[in-house]
TORKOL-4160 file (C-alpha; in steps of 0.2 Angstrom, whole numbers, padded with zeros to 4 digits, m for minus):
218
<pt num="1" X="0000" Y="0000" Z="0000"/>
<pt num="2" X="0014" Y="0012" Z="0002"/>
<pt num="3" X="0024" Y="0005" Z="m0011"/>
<pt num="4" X="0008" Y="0010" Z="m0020"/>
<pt num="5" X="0007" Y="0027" Z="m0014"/>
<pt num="6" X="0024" Y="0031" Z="m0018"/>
<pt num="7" X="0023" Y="0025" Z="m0036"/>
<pt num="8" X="0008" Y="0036" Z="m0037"/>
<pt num="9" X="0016" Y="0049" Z="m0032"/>
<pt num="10" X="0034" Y="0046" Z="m0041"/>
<pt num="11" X="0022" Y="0046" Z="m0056"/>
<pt num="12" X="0014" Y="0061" Z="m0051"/>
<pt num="13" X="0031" Y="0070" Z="m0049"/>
<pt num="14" X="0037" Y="0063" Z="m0064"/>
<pt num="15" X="0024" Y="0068" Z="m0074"/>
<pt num="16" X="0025" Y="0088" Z="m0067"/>
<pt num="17" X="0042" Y="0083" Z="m0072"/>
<pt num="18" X="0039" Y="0082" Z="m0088"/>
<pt num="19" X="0026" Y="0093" Z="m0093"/>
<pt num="20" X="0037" Y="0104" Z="m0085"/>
<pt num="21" X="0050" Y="0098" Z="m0099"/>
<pt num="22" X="0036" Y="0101" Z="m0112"/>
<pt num="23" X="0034" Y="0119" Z="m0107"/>
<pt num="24" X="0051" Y="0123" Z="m0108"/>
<pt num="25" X="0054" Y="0118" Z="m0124"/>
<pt num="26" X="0038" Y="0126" Z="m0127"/>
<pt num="27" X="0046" Y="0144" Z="m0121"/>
<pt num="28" X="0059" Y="0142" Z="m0136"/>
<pt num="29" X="0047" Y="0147" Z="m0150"/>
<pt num="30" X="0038" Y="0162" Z="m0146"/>
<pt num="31" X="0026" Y="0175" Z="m0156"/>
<pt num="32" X="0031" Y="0191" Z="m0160"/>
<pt num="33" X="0022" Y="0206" Z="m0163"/>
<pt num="34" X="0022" Y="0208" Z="m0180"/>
<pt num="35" X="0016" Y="0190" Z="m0182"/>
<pt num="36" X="0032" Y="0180" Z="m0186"/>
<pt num="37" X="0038" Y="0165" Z="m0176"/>
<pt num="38" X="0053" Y="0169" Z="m0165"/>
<pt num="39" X="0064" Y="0156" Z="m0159"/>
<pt num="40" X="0079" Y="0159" Z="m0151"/>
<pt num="41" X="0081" Y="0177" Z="m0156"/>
<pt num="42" X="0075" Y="0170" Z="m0177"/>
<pt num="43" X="0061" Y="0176" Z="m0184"/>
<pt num="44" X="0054" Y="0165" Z="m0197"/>
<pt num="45" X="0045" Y="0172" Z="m0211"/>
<pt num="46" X="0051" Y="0188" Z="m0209"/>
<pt num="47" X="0066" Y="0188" Z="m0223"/>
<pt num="48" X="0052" Y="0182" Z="m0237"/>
<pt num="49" X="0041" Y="0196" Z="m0233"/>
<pt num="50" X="0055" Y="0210" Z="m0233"/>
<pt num="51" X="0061" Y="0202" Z="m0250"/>
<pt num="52" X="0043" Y="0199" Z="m0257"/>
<pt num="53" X="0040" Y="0219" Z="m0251"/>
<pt num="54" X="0056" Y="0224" Z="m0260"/>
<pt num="55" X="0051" Y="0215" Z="m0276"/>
<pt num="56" X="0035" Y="0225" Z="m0278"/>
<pt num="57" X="0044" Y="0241" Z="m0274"/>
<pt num="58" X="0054" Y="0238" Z="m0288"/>
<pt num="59" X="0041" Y="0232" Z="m0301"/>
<pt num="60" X="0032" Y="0247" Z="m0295"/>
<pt num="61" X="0046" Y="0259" Z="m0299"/>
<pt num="62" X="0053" Y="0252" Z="m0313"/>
<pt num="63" X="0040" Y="0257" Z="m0324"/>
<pt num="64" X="0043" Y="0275" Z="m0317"/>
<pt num="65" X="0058" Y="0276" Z="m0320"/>
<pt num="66" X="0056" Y="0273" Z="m0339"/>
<pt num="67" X="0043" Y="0284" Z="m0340"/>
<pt num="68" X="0057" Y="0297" Z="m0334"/>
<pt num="69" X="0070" Y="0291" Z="m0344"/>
<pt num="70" X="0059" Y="0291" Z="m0360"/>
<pt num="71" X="0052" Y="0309" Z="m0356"/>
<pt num="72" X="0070" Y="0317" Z="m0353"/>
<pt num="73" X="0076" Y="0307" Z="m0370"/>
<pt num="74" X="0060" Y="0318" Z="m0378"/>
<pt num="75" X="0065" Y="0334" Z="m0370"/>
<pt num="76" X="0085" Y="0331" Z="m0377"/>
<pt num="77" X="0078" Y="0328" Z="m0393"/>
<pt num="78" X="0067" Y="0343" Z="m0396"/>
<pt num="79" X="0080" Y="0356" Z="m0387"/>
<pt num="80" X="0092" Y="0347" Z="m0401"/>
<pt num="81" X="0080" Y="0350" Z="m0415"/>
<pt num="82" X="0076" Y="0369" Z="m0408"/>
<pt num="83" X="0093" Y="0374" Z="m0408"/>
<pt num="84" X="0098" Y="0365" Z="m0424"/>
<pt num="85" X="0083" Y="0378" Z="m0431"/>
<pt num="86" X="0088" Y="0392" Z="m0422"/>
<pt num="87" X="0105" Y="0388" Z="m0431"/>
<pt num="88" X="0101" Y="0387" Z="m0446"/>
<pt num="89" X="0088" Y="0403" Z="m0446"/>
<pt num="90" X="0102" Y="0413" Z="m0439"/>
<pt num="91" X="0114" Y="0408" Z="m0454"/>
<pt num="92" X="0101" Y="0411" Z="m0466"/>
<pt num="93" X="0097" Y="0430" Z="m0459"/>
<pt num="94" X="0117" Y="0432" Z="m0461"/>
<pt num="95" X="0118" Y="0426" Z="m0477"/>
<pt num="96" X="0104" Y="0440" Z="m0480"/>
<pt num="97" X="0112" Y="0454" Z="m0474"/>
<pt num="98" X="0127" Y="0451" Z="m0481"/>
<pt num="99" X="0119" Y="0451" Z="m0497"/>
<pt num="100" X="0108" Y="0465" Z="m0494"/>
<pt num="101" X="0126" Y="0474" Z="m0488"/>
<pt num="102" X="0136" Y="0471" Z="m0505"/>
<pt num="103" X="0118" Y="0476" Z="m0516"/>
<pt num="104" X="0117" Y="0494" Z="m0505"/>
<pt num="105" X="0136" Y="0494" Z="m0509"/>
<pt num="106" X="0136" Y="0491" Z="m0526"/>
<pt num="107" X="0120" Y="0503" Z="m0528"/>
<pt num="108" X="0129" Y="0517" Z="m0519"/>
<pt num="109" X="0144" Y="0517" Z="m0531"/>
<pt num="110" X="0132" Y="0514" Z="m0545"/>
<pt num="111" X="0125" Y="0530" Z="m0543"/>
<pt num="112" X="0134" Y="0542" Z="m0533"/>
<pt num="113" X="0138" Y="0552" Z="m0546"/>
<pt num="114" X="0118" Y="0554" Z="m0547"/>
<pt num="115" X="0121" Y="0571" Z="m0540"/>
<pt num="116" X="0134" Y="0578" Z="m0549"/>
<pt num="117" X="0126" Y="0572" Z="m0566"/>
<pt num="118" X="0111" Y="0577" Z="m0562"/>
<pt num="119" X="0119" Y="0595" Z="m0560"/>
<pt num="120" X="0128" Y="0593" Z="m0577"/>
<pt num="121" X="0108" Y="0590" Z="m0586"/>
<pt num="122" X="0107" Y="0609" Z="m0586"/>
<pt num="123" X="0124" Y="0611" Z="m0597"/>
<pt num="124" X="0119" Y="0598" Z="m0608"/>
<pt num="125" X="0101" Y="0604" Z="m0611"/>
<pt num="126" X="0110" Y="0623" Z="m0616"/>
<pt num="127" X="0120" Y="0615" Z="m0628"/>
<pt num="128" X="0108" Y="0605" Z="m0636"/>
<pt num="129" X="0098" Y="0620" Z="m0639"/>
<pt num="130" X="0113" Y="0631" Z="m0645"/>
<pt num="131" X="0117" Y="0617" Z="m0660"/>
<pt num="132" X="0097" Y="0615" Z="m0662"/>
<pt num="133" X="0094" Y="0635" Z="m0669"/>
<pt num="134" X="0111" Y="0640" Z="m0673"/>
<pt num="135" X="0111" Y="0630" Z="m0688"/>
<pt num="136" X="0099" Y="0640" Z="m0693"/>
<pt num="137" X="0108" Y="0654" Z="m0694"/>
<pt num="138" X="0126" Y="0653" Z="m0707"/>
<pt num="139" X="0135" Y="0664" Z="m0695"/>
<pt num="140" X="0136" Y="0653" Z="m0683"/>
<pt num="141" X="0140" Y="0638" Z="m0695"/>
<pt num="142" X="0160" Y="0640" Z="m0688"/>
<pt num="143" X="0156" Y="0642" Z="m0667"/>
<pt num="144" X="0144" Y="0630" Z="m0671"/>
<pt num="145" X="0160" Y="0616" Z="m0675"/>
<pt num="146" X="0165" Y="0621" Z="m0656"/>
<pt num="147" X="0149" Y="0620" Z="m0648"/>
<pt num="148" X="0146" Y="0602" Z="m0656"/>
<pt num="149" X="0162" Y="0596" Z="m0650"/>
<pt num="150" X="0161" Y="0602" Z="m0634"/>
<pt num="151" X="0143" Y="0592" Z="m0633"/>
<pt num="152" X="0150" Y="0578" Z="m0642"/>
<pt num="153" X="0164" Y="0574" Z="m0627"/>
<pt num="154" X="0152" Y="0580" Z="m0613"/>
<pt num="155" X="0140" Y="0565" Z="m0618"/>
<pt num="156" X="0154" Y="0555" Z="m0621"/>
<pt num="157" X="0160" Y="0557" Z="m0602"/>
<pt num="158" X="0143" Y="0557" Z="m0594"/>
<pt num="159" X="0143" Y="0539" Z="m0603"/>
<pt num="160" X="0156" Y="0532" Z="m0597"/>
<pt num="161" X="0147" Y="0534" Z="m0579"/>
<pt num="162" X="0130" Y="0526" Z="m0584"/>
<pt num="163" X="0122" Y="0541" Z="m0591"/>
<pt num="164" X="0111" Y="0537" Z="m0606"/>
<pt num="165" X="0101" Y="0552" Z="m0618"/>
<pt num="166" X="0083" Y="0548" Z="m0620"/>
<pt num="167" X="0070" Y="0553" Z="m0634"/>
<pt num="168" X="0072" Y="0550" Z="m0651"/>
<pt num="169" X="0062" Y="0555" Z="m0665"/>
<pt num="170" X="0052" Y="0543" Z="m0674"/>
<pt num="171" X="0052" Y="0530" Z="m0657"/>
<pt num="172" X="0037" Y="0527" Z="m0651"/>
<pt num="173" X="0032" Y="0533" Z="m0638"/>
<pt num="174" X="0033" Y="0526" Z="m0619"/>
<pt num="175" X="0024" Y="0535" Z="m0605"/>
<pt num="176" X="0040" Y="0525" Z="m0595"/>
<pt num="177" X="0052" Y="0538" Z="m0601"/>
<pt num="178" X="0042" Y="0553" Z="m0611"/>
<pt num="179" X="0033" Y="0564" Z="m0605"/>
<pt num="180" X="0020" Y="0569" Z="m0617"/>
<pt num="181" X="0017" Y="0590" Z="m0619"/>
<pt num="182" X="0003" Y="0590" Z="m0635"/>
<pt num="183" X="0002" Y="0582" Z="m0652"/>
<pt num="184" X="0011" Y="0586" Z="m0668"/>
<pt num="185" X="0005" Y="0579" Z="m0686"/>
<pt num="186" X="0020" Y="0570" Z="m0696"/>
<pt num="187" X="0015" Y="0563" Z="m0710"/>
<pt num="188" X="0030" Y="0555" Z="m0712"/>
<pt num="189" X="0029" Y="0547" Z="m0692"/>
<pt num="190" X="0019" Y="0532" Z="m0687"/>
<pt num="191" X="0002" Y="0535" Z="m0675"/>
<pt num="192" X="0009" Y="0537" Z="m0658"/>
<pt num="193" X="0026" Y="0540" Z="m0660"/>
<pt num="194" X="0038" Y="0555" Z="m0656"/>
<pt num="195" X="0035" Y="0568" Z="m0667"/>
<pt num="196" X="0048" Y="0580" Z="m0660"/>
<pt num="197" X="0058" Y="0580" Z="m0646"/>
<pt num="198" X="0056" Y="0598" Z="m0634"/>
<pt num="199" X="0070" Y="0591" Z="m0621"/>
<pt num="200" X="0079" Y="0575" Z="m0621"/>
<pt num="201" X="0078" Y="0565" Z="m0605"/>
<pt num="202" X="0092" Y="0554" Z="m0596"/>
<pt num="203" X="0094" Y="0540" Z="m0588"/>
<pt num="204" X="0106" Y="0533" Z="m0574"/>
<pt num="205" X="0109" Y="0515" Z="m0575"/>
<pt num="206" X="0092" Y="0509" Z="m0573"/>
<pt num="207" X="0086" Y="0524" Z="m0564"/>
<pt num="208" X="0077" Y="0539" Z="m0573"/>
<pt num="209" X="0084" Y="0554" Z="m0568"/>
<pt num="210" X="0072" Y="0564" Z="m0581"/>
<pt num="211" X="0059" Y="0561" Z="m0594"/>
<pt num="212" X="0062" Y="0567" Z="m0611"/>
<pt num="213" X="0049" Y="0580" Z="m0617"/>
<pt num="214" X="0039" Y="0577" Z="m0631"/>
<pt num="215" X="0026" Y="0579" Z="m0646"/>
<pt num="216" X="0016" Y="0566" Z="m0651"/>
<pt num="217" X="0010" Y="0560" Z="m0666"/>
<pt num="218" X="m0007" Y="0557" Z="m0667"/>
C-alpha cells in the first residue's frame, strides 16, 4: 500500500516533471508582434516578406523610371531640333544681310555720281539748244563746229558713268520715259510715235533721272 502510494506519487512528480520539460521547450518558440515566429532570437517568415516587399517596390518603380527616362530622352531631342533651327535661321538671316550689304554697296557706287550728273543735265540741255537753232543761222555755221564738239565729249563722259540720252524721234512713244506736252501731225511718223523732241531725257543705269519732253503723233 505504500509502495503503491509512492509509485503514485513518483508518477505524479514525474509527470509535473515532464510537462514541466514540455513547457520549456515550449518557451523556445515564441510569437512576435508583427506576427512572425521567433525562436531563439530567429524570426521565421520575416526575410520572405521583406524580400517579397522589396520586389513589388521595384516592379512598382521600374515602370517609373522609364517613364522618366523616356520623357527626358523627348525633352533632349526637341532642345536638339530647336537649336539645330535656331542655327540654321540665324545663318540664313546672315547670309541676307550680307547680301543685302554688298547690293546697297554696289547701288551706292552705281549711282553716286547721281548728284553731280544730275547737276551737269542743265549744261547739256543749253547745248543741245545752242546746235538746235544755230544751224539755222550761217553765221554761226564755224562756233557752231566748237559748240558740237564740246557736246560731243560732254555726252561721251557722262557715258562712261551710266548716263544714257533719251527721246528720239520717230520711237514710239513710252509713257515710262516721255513725258508727253501735246500732239504734232508727221506725216512721215507712225500714229503714236515721237513727233519732236522739246527736251531730251536721261537716264542713270536703270534709274530715270528725267523724262524726255515730247510731241506726239497722233
Amino acid at each position: 500500500m505504500q509502495r503503491h502510494k509512492m509509485n503514485h506519487s513518483f508518477g505524479q512528480q514525474g509527470g509535473q516533471q515532464g510537462g514541466h520539460g514540455e513547457n520549456e521547450a515550449d518557451c523556445h518558440c515564441t510569437r512576435s508582434e508583427d506576427g512572425f515566429l521567433e525562436q531563439d532570437g530567429i524570426l521565421f517568415g520575416q526575410t520572405t516578406g521583406k524580400n517579397a516587399t522589396s520586389a513589388a517596390e521595384q516592379d512598382e518603380t521600374a515602370p517609373a523610371a522609364e517613364h522618366a527616362a523616356s520623357a527626358e530622352s523627348i525633352i533632349e531631342e526637341r532642345c536638339k531640333a530647336e537649336l539645330t533651327e535656331l542655327r540654321l535661321r540665324n545663318a540664313a538671316e546672315m547670309d541676307n544681310f550680307k547680301k543685302r550689304l554688298t547690293r546697297e554697296h554696289e547701288e551706292q557706287m552705281r549711282y553716286a555720281a547721281e548728284k553731280v550728273l544730275g547737276d551737269l543735265l542743265p549744261t547739256l540741255d543749253n547745248l543741245d539748244l545752242a546746235l538746235r537753232y544755230g544751224s539755222k543761222s550761217e553765221a554761226c555755221k564755224d562756233m557752231l563746229q566748237g559748240v558740237a564738239m564740246t557736246h560731243k565729249l560732254l555726252l561721251e563722259a557722262v557715258e562712261k558713268h551710266g548716263l544714257k540720252p533719251l527721246g528720239e524721234e520717230g520711237e514710239e512713244f513710252d509713257p515710262n520715259v516721255h513725258e508727253a506736252v501735246g500732239f504734232e501731225d508727221r506725216p512721215d511718223f507712225a500714229p503714236n510715235s515721237v513727233a519732236r523732241v522739246l527736251q531730251r531725257g536721261f537716264k542713270l543705269g536703270d534709274r530715270l533721272l528725267r523724262p524726255a519732253k515730247v510731241m506726239v503723233k497722233q
